[in-house]
Residue, then its C-alpha position, 0 to 999 in steps of 0.5 A: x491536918x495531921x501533926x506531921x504536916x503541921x509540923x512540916x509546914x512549921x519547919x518550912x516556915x521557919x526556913x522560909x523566914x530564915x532564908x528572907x531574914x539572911x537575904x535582908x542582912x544581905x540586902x542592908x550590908x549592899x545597903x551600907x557599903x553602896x552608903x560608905x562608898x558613896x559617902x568616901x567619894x562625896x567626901x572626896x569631891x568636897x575636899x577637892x571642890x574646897x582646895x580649889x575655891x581655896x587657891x582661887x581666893x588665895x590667888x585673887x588675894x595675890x592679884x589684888x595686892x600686887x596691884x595695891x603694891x603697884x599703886x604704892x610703888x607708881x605714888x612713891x615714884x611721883x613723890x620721889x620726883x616731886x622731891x628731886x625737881x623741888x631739890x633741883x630749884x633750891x640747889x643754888x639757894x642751898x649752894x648760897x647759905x653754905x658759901x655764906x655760912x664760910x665766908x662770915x667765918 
């Protein structure tokens, strides 16, 4: 083997390695964008996956007390009953003391 063909397999090496180098930086920036992208969308799908576990609960925070506050409401509504009937048998008591009161004047 002669030095020119050496050196022609040497300078068809080179390129050879130069052209597998170029076309594995290519290889890893597909690699990479096809990464990012998938990393913006799986981003994406993560916020809106939490946006509506987050009305979920707000909404069933929102059901919840909307029952607690109906409850309170129905148990004043009974107590508020409870004082008018005990007023209305102890009105003519009342009604007694103060005729009372005005005529020991």
């Amino acid at each position: 083997m002669s030095k020119a063909e050496i050196l022609s397999r040497i300078l068809t090496a080179e390129a050879d390695a130069e052209n597998s180098l170029k076309k594995a930086n290519e290889k890893a920036q597909n690699i990479i964008s096809k990464a990012r992208s998938e990393a913006v969308e799986i981003i994406s799908e993560a916020r809106s996956s939490g946006q509506e576990n987050a009305l979920s609960i707000v909404d069933a925070a929102k059901t919840k007390a909307a029952k607690e506050a109906d409850a309170v409401s129905a148990d004043g509504d009974e107590q508020i009953a409870a004082i008018k009937n005990n007023s209305d048998s102890r009105r003519q008591d009342a009604v007694d003391v103060v005729l009372a009161s005005f005529m020991a004047e």
